[in-house]
C-alpha positions in Angstrom: 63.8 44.7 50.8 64.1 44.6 47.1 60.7 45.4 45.3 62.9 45.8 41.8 61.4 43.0 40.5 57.8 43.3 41.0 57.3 46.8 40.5 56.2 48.1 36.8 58.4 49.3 34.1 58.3 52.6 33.1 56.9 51.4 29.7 54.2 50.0 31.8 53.7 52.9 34.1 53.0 55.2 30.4 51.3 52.8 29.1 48.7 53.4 32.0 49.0 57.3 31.6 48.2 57.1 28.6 45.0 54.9 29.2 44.4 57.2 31.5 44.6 60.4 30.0 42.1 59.2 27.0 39.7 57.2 29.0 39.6 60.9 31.4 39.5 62.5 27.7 36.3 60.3 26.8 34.3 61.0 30.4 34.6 64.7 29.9 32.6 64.5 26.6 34.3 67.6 25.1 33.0 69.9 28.4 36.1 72.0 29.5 34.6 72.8 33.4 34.2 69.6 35.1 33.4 69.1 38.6 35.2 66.3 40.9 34.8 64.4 44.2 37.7 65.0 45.5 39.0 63.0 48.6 42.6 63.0 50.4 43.5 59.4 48.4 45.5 58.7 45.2 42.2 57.4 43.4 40.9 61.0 43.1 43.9 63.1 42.9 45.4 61.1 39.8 42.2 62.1 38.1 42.6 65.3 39.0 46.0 65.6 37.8 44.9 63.9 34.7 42.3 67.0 34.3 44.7 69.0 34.5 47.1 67.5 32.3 43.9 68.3 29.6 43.6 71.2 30.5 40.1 71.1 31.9 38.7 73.8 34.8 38.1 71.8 37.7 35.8 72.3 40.7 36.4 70.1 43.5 33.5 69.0 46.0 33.5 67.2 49.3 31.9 67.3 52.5 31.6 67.5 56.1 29.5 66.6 59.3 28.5 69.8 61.2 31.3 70.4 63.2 33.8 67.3 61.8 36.2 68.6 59.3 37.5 65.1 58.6 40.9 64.8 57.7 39.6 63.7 54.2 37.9 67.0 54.0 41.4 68.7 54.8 43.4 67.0 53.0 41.2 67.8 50.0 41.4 71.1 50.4 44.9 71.5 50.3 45.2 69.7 47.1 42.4 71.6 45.5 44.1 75.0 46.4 47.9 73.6 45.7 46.7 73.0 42.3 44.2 76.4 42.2 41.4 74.9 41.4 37.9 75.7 43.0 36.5 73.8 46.3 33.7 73.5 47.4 32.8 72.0 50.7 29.0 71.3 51.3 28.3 70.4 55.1 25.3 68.0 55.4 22.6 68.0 57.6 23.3 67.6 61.7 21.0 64.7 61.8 20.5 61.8 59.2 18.4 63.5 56.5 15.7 60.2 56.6 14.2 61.7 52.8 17.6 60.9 51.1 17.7 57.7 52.7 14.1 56.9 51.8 15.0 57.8 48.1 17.6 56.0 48.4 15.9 52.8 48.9 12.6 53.5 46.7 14.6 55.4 44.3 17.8 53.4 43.5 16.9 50.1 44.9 19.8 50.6 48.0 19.4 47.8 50.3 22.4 47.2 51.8 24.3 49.5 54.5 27.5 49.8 52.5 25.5 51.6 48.8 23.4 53.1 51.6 25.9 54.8 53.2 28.2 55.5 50.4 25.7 57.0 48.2 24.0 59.6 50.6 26.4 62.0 50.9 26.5 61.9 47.0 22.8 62.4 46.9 23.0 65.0 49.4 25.3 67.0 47.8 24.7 66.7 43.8 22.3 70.0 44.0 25.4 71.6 45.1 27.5 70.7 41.6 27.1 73.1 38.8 29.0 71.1 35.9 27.5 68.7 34.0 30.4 66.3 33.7 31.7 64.8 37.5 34.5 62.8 37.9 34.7 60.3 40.7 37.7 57.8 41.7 35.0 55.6 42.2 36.1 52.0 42.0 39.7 52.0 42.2 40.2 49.7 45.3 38.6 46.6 43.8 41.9 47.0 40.7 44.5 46.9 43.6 42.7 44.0 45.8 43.0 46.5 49.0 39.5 45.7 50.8 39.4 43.1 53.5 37.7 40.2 51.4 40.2 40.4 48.8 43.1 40.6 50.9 42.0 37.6 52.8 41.1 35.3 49.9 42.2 36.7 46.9 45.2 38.6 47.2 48.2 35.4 47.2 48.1 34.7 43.2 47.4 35.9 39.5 44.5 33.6 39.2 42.9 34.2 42.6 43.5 38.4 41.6 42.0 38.3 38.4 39.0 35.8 39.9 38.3 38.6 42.3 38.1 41.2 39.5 35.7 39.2 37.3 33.4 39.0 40.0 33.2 42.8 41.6 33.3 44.4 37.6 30.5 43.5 35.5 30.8 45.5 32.2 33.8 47.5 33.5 31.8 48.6 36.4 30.1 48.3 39.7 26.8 47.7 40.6 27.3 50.9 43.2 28.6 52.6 41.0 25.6 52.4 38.3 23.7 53.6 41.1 26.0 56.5 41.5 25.3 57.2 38.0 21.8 56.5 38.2 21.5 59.6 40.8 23.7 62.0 38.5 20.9 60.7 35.5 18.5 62.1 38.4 19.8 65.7 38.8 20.9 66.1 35.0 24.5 65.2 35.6 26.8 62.4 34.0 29.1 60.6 36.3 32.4 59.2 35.2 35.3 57.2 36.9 38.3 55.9 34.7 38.6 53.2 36.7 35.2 52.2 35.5 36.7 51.6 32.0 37.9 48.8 29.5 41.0 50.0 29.0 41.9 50.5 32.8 40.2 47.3 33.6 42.5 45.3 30.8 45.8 47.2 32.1 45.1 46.0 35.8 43.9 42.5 35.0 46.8 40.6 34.4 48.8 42.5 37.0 49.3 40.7 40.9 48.8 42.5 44.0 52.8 42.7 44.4 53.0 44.0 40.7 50.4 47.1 41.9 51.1 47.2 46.1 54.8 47.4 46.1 56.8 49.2 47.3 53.4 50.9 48.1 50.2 50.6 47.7 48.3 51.6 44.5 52.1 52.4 43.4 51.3 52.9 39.8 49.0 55.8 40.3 51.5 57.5 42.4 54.2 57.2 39.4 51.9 58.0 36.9 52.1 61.6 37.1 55.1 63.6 38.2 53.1 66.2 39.8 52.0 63.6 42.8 55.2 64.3 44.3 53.8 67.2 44.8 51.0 66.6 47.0 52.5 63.1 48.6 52.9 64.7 52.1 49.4 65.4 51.9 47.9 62.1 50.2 45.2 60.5 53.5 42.6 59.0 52.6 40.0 56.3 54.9 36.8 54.1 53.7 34.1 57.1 53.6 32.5 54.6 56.4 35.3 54.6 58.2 38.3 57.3 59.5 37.1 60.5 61.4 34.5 61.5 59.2 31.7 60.6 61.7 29.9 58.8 58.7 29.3 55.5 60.4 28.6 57.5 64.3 26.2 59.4 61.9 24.1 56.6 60.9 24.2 54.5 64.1 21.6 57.0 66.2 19.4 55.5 64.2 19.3 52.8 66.0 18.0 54.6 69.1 15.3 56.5 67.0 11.2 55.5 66.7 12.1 54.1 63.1 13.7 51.3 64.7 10.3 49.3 65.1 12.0 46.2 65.7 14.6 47.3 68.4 17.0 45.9 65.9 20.8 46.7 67.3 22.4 46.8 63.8 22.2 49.2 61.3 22.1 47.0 59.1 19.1 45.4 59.5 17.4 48.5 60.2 18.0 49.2 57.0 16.5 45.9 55.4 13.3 46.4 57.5 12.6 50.1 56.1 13.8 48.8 52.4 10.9 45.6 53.1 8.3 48.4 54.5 8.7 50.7 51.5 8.7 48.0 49.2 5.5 46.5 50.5 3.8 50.0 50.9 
């Protein structure tokens, strides 16, 4: 099948490079070591190249379950040490650590299972990151229209794309994501995704799903650097809820513990009854 006509020009494809490469040159607020989460997808190793391409010292971070080297975790690691940079895998507790998700809630206002679940391993690990600056790929999906509510009802036109985008990015970002950077605030770091940007907000906008999806998805980011040819064999990556990280498994025994009061069988609401009983003290 002939994608020809949908995909970008190269004009288009430097254009966002060179977004890129100055939004990325704005985040790292003139610091030279910066850390990154780093996971097996596109999202995090384009940023990664683009440090690179600035010359910046990068230390990667991710993490594990006891005993669950995910293949996000892998992959990781093979693109931090293809590109020599330093990685640094933190393994987080065997059981849920309940303290982080009780901050969590009381903290940073997390209610619902998905910032929950997302932003732990985030707030488990920040004591672990030495650099002040941390990049993130935070955000990118909701650009390309890849989660399952905007492939179902937003994905078949222009209007219904950029419709989508208006309503997930409020000021070029994410309510998670403030949160995310809310718990870097906490621990003295400031935490940065491109993606959360104006000028990568205004390139993506009036692009379609086929204009950014095909011949693959998020094809853009794989063009925009010549040195993700590189590392294409190894490019995995899963929702962090999802895949064979164990997250989800995690947080389910949860339900079988004595803070389920209400014998709920979803996680979910679990999770709104402890956010209700810490707000009502």
């Amino acid at each position: 099948m002939d994608y020809t006509r949908d995909m970008l020009s190269n004009q288009q494809i430097g254009d966002l490079r060179d977004r890129f490469l100055s939004q990325l040159k704005l985040d790292c607020q003139d610091e030279n070591e910066i850390g990154l989460y780093l996971s097996g997808g596109i999202d995090s190793c384009a940023v990664l190249l683009g440090l690179l391409a600035l010359n910046k010292e990068v230390t990667a971070y991710t993490f594990s379950l006891p005993g669950k080297l995910s293949t996000d975790f892998r992959t990781a690691q093979k693109v931090a040490e293809k590109f020599n940079c330093k990685f640094v895998g933190v393994e987080l507790w065997q059981n849920v650590n309940l303290s982080i998700v009780y901050k969590l809630m009381k903290t940073f206002q997390c209610r619902k299972k998905t910032d929950i679940e997302c932003l732990y391993p985030f707030l488990a690990t920040m004591p672990h990151v030495k650099e002040r600056v941390v990049l993130t790929g935070y955000e990118s999906d909701d650009h390309f229209l890849l989660n399952r509510q905007a492939m179902t009802h937003y994905k078949k036109t222009l209007e219904l794309n950029q419709a989508y985008r208006r309503s997930i990015f409020q000021n070029y970002s994410t309510l998670q994501f403030e949160k995310l950077k809310e718990i870097g605030l906490s621990h003295g770091k400031s935490i940065q995704s491109p993606y959360c940007s104006k000028p990568i907000y205004d390139f993506f906008y009036d692009k379609t799903w086929n204009d950014l999806n095909k011949p693959k998805r998020k094809y853009p980011l794989i063009q925009m650097f010549d040195q993700m040819s590189l590392i294409g064999d190894l490019l995995y990556h899963s929702n962090l809820q999802m895949g064979d990280s164990g997250l989800r498994e995690h947080f389910a025994v949860l339900l079988n513990s004595s803070i389920n009061k209400n014998n709920r069988s979803r996680v979910m609401d679990l999770y709104r009854d402890l956010f209700n009983e810490i707000r009502d003290g």
